[in-house]
C-alpha positions in Angstrom: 257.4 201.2 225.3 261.3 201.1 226.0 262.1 204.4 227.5 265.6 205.6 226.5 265.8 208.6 229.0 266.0 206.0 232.1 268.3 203.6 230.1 270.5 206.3 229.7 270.6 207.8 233.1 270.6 203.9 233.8 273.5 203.9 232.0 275.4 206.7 233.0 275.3 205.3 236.7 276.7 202.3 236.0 279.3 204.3 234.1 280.1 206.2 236.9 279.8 203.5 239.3 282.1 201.4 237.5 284.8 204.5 237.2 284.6 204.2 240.5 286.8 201.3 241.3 289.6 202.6 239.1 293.3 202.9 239.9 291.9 204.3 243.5 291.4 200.9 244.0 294.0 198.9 242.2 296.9 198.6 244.3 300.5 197.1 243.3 302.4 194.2 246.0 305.6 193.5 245.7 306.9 190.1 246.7 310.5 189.2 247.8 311.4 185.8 245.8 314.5 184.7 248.7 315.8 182.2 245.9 314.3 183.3 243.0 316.5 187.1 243.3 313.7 188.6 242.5 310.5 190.9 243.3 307.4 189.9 241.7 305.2 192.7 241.2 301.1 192.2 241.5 297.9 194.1 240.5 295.8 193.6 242.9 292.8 194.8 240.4 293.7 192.2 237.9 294.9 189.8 240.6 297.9 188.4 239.2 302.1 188.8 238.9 302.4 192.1 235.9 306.4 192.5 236.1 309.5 190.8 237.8 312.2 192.9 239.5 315.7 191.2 239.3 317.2 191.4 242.5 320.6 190.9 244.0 321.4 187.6 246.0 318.5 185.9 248.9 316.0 189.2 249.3 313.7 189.0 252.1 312.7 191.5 253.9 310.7 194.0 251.9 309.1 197.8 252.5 308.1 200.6 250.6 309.4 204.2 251.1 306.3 206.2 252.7 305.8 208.7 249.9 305.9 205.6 247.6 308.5 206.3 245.6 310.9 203.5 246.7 310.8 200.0 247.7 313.5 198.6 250.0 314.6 194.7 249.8 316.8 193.4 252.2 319.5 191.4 250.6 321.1 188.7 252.9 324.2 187.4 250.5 324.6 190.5 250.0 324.9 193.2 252.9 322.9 195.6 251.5 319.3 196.8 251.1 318.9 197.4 247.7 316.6 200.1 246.4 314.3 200.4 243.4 312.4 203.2 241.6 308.7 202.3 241.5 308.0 204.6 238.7 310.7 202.8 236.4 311.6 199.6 238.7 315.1 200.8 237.6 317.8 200.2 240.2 318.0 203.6 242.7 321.5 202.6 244.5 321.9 200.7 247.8 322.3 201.1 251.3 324.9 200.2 253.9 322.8 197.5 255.9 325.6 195.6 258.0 325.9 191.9 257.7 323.4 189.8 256.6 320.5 192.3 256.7 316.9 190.0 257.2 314.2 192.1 258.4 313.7 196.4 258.7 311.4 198.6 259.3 310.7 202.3 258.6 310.3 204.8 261.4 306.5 206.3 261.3 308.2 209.7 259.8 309.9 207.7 257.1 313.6 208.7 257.5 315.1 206.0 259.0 315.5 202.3 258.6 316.0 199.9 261.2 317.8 197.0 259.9 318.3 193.6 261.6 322.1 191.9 261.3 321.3 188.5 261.8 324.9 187.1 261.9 326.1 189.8 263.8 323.5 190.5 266.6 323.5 193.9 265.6 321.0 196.3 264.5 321.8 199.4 262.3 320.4 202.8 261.9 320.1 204.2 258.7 319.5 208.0 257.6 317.3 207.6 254.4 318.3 210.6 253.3 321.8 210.6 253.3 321.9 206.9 252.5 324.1 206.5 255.3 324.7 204.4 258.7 324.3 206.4 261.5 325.5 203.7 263.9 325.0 200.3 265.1 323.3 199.1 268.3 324.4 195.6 270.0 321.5 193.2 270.9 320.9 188.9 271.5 322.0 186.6 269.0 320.0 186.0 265.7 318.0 189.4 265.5 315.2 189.3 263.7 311.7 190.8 264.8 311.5 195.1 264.2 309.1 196.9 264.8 309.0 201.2 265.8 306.1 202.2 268.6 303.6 204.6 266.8 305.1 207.8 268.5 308.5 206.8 267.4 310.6 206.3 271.1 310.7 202.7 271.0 312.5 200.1 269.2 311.7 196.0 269.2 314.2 194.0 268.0 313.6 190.3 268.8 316.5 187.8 268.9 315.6 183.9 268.1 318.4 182.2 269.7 318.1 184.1 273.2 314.2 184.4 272.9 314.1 187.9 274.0 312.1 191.2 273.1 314.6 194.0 273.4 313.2 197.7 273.9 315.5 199.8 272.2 315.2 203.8 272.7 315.3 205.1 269.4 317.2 208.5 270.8 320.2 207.4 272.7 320.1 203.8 270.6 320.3 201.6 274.1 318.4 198.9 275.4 315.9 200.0 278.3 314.3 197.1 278.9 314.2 193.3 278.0 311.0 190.6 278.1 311.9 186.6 277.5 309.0 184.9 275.5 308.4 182.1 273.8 311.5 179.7 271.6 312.7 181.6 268.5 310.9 185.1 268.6 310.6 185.8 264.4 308.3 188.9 264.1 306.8 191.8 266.5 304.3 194.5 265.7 302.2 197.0 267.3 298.7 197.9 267.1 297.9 201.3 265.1 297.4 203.2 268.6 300.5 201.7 270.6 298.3 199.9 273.7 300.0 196.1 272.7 302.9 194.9 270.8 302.2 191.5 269.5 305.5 189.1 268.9 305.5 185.5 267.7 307.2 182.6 268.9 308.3 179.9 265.8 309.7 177.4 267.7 307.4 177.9 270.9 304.0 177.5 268.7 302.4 180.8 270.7 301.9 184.6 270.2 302.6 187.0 273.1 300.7 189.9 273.7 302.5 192.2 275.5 302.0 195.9 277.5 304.2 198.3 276.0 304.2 200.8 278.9 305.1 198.0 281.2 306.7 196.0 279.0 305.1 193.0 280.4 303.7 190.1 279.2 299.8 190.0 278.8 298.6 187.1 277.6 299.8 183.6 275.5 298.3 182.5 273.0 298.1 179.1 271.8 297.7 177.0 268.3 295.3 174.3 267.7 294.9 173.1 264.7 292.8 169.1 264.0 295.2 167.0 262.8 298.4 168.8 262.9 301.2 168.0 265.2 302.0 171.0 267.3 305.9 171.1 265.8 303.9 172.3 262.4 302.8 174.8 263.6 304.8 177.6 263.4 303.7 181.4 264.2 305.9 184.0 262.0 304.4 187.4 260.3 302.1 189.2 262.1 299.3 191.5 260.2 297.0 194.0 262.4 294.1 196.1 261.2 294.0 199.7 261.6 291.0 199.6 264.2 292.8 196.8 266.3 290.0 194.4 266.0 291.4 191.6 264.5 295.2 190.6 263.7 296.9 187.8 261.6 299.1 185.3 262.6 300.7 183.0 259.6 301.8 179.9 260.9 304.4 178.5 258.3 304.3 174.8 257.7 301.0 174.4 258.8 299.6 176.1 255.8 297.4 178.4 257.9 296.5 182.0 258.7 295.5 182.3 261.9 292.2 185.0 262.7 292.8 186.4 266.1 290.3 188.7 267.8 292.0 192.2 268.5 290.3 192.6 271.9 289.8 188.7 273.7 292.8 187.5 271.8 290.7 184.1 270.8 291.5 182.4 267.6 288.4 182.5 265.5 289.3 180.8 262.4 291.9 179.2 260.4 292.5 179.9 257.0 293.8 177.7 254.6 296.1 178.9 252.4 299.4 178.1 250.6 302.7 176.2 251.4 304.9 177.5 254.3 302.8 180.6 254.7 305.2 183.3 256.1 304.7 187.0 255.6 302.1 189.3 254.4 300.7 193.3 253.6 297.2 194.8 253.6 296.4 196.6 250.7 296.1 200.2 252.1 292.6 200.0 252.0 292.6 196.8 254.6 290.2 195.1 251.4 293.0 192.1 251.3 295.6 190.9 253.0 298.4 189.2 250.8 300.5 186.3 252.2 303.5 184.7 250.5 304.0 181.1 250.4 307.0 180.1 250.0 307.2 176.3 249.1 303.9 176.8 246.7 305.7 179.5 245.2 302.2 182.0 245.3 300.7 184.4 247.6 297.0 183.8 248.8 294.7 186.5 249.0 292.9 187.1 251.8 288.8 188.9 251.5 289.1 190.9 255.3 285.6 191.4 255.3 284.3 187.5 254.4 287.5 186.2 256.2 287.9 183.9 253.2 290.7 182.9 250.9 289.6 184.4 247.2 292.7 183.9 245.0 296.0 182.2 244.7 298.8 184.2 242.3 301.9 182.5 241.3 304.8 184.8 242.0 308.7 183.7 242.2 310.8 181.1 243.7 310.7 180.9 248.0 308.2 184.3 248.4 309.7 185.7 251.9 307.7 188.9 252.2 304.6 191.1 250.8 304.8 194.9 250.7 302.3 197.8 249.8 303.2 201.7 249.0 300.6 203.9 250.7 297.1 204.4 249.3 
């Protein structure tokens, strides 16, 4: 005989255990489209591209405000960073960026932005609250690669054409220190507890891991990949888990997402992903990690766990950059 008290207590757990994985869960990306002028906006519980955000001219680089309620895009044509409302993805004003603004970062407080002046070899400082510039900092030619240590003193900027790391102190706003790496530096970041800043080399095919209290160079690492001429490969965002255990490296034309353990450094895997792979986000629960692909026009998600490519989403034209609010 059928009994209906355990099918419904059956049935009341799966309820429950479906609520579960509701909005908690289900996390929104959003995607800077350089030559679509636009930010494609994804559900990452339904896996695919739900709104498009028209932007002003070549957006790249891409944040989110720390309480969420913002998202900054960089707009190169521009000179501004351009802000939107995530509530109503209205347009919330602009800032004063400098020239040709590429990639920023957010201090760990949230109150100021670091933005990168790529035809100007500046960097500029920006109050978040006042929407204002607080000042400009000189560095090498083409800066590109930001990035703020976790207890807020230090500043990276990298600059491609001198292939330098520059260590900016974040109160007086000058350099303290310098480290040449690897041919066109295009992206730095630190692990979650400040003991290595990790900076790629596009030009020079490498990654250097690097000592931030010495501000020396660590270790190289290298790109192998069967069947692909070394000039393919071409190391550019950088992604990190929270624990420091393993890191990201997408390597541009070669179509590849490099696995790199936190602690040896050695390359696990490579995964195969979309066209000209170049920046990504974890969704703040480190489930996924979202790469945009910007000659396949799509960003490939990324199971952390399995370390295996689950999904492809078509987003807008030339996808620079992937970015998460907090969970």
């Amino acid at each position: 005989m059928l009994n209906w008290r355990g099918v419904m207590v059956f049935a009341l757990s799966l309820l429950g255990f479906l609520l579960s994985f509701d909005s908690a869960d289900a996390f929104l990306a959003y995607v800077s489209n350089e030559k679509g002028n636009s930010i494609s906006v994804i559900d990452t519980e339904k896996m695919e591209t739900i709104a498009t955000i028209k932007t002003g001219q070549r957006p790249r680089g891409i944040e989110v405000s720390r309480d969420g309620k913002f998202v900054f895009v960089a707009l190169g044509d521009d000179d501004v960073i351009q802000v939107f409302d995530t509530k109503t993805r209205n347009d919330a004003g602009g800032l004063p960026s400098g020239a040709d603004p590429e990639q920023f970062t957010l201090d760990p407080a949230g109150k100021l932005l670091y933005v990168a002046n790529e035809n100007d070899a500046m960097v500029t400082v920006i109050d978040l609250e006042k929407r204002s510039a607080l000042g400009q900092i000189l560095v090498g030619t083409e800066p590109e690669g930001m990035a703020v240590s976790p207890d807020s003193k230090i500043l990276i900027c990298t600059s491609e054409t001198t292939s330098m790391v520059h260590f900016i102190d974040t109160a007086s706003r000058e350099i303290v220190g310098n480290l040449l790496v690897g041919s066109r530096p295009r992206f730095s970041a630190y692990k979650s507890d400040g003991s290595e800043l990790w900076v790629t080399s596009e030009i020079g095919g490498s990654l250097a891991i690097i000592d931030p209290a010495t501000r020396q160079l660590k270790q190289t690492v290298s790109f192998e990949i069967p069947g692909l001429r070394s000039e393919a490969i071409q190391p550019v965002g950088i992604n990190i888990t929270k624990d420091g255990k393993l890191g990201f490296v997408d390597l541009g034309p070669a179509n590849r997402v490099a696995v790199i353990d936190g602690v040896t450094h050695a390359v696990l895997k490579y995964l195969l992903v979309g066209q000209r792979v170049w920046h990504g986000a974890f969704t703040p629960d480190e489930k996924y990690l979202l790469v945009a692909n910007g000659v396949s026009n799509d960003v490939s998600v990324i199971d952390v766990a399995s370390l295996r490519v689950i999904k492809s989403i078509q987003v807008g034209e030339l996808p620079w950059g992937v970015a998460f609010g907090p969970n």
